[in-house]
C-alpha positions as CSV (number, residue, x, y, z in Angstrom):
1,X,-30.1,52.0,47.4
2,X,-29.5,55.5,48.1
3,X,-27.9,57.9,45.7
4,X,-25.7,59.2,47.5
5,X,-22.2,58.0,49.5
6,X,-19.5,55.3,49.6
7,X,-19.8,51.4,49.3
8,X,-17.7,49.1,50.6
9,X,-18.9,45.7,50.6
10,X,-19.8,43.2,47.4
11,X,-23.9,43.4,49.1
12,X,-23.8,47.1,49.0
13,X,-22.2,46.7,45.4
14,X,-24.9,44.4,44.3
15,X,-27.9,46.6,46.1
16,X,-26.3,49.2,44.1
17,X,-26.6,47.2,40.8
18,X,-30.1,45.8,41.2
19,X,-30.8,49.6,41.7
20,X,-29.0,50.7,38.1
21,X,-31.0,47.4,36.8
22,X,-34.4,48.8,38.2
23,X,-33.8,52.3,37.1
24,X,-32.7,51.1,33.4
25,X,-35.6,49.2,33.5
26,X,-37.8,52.1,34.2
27,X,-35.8,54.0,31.7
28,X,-36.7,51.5,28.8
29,X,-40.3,51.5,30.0
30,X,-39.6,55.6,29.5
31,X,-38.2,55.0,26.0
32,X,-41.1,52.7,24.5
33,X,-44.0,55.2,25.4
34,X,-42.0,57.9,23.9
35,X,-41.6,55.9,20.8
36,X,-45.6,55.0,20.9
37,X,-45.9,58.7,21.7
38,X,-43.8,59.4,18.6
39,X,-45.5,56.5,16.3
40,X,-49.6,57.7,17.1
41,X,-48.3,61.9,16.9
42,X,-49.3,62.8,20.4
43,X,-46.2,65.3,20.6
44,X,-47.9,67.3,23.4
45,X,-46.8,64.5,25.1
46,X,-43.3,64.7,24.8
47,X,-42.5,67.4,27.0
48,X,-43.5,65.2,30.1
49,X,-42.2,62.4,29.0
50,X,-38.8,64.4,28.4
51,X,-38.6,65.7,31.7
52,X,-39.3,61.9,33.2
53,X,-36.7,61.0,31.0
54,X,-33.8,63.2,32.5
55,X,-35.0,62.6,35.9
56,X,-34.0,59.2,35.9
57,X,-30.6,59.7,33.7
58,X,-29.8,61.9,36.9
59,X,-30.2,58.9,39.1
60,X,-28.7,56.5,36.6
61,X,-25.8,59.1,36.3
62,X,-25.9,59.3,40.2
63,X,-25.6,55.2,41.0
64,X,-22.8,54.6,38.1
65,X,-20.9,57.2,40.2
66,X,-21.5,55.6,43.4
67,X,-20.1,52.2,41.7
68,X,-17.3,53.9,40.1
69,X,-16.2,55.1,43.0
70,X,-16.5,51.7,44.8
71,X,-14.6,50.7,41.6
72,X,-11.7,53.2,42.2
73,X,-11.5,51.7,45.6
74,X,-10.7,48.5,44.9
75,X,-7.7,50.0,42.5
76,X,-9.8,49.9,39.4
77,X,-10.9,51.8,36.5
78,X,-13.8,53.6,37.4
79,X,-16.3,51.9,34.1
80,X,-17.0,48.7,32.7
81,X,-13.5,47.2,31.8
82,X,-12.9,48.0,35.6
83,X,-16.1,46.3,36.7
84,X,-15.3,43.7,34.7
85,X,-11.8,42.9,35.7
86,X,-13.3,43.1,39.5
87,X,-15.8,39.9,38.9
88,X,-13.0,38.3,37.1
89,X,-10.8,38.6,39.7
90,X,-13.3,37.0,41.8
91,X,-11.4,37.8,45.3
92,X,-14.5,39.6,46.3
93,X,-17.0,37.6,48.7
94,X,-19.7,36.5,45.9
95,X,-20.8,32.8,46.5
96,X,-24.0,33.2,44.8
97,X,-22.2,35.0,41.8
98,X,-24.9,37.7,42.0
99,X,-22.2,40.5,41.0
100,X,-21.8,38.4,37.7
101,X,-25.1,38.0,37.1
102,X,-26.9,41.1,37.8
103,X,-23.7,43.0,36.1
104,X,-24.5,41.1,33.0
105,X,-28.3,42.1,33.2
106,X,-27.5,46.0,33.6
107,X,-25.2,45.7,30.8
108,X,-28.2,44.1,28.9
109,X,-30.6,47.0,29.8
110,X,-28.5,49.0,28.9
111,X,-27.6,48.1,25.6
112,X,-31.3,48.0,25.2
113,X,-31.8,51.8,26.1
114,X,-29.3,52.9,23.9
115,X,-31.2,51.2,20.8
116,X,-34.2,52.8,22.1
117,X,-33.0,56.0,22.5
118,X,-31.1,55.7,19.2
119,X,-34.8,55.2,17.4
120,X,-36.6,57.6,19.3
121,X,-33.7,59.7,17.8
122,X,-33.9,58.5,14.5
123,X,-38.1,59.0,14.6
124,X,-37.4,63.0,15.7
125,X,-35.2,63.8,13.3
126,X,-37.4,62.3,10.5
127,X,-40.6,64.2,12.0
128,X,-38.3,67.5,12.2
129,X,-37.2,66.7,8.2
130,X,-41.2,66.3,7.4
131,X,-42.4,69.2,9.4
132,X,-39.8,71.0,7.8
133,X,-40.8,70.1,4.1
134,X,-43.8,70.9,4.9
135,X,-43.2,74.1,6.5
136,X,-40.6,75.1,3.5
137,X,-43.8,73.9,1.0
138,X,-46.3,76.3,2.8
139,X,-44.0,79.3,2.7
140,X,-43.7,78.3,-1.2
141,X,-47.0,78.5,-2.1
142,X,-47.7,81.7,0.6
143,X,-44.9,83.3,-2.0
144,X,-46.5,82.7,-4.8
145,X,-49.9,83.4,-3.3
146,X,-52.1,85.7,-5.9
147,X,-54.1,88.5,-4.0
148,X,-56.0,90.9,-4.8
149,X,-55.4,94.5,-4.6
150,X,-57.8,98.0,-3.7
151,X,-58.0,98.0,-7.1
152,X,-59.5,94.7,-7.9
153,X,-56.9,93.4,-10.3
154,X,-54.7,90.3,-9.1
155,X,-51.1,90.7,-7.9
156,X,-48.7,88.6,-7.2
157,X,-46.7,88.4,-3.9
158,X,-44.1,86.7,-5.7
159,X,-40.2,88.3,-4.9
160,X,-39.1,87.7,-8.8
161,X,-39.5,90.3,-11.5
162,X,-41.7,89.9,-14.3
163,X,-40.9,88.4,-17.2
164,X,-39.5,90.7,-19.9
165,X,-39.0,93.5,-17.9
166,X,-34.8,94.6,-16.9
């Protein structure tokens, strides 16, 4: 299905679908090596994996739009309630109920990426709090590091003032 243009028949709207359902497939596939990625620490990894990632939520973004505006052209709501009034209307030529069917798959996928992309989320964000613990601990102790001056004697690097002096 190409990611660009109209569609005006249920097969176009269904080629269009099994498309979104590939793609959020892919994206998924995208989503679980990130989180092994994230699991095993390979973060040099992430920056390619990133990228993939918004390639294909440009073409995700791309065929929603092309079905929204097929939606908007059959007098509907360009998102899911309108999508799913059109298959309950059911005045559309669908013998095989494949609008039905595949609809409910993307909408599984779907669903599935977003709990994906919602732990992947979570994972960061709990690296970022341990990287910055860590970082906040190192500064600590580089604070209270005891070095040695020309002299020989120790001194301290700490910023506080000695202790019983104004």
């Amino acid at each position: 299905m190409a990611t660009s243009g109209n569609i005006s028949t249920t097969s176009q709207l269904v080629a269009n679908i099994k498309a979104e359902i590939e793609n959020f497939a892919a994206f998924c596939e995208i989503l679980k090596t990130e989180q092994e990625v994230l699991n095993n620490n390979e973060i040099d990894q992430l920056l390619s994996i990133s990228k993939l990632k918004s390639e294909k939520v440009v073409l995700l973004s791309q065929l929603a739009e092309i079905r929204n505006r097929f939606l908007a052209g059959q007098n509907l709501l360009p998102d899911q309630n309108g999508m799913e009034i059109l298959i309950k209307m059911g005045n559309l030529p669908d013998p095989d109920g494949d609008i039905s069917k595949y609809w409910g798959k993307l909408i599984e996928l779907a669903k599935k990426a977003q709990q994906l992309n919602e732990t992947n989320g979570i994972m960061i964000e709990t690296k970022l709090s341990h990287n910055q613990q860590a970082l906040t601990a190192l500064q600590s102790a580089a604070n209270q590091a005891t070095l040695y001056g020309p002299d020989g004697k120790t001194h301290s690097t700490g910023t506080g003032r000695p202790l019983g002096k104004g």
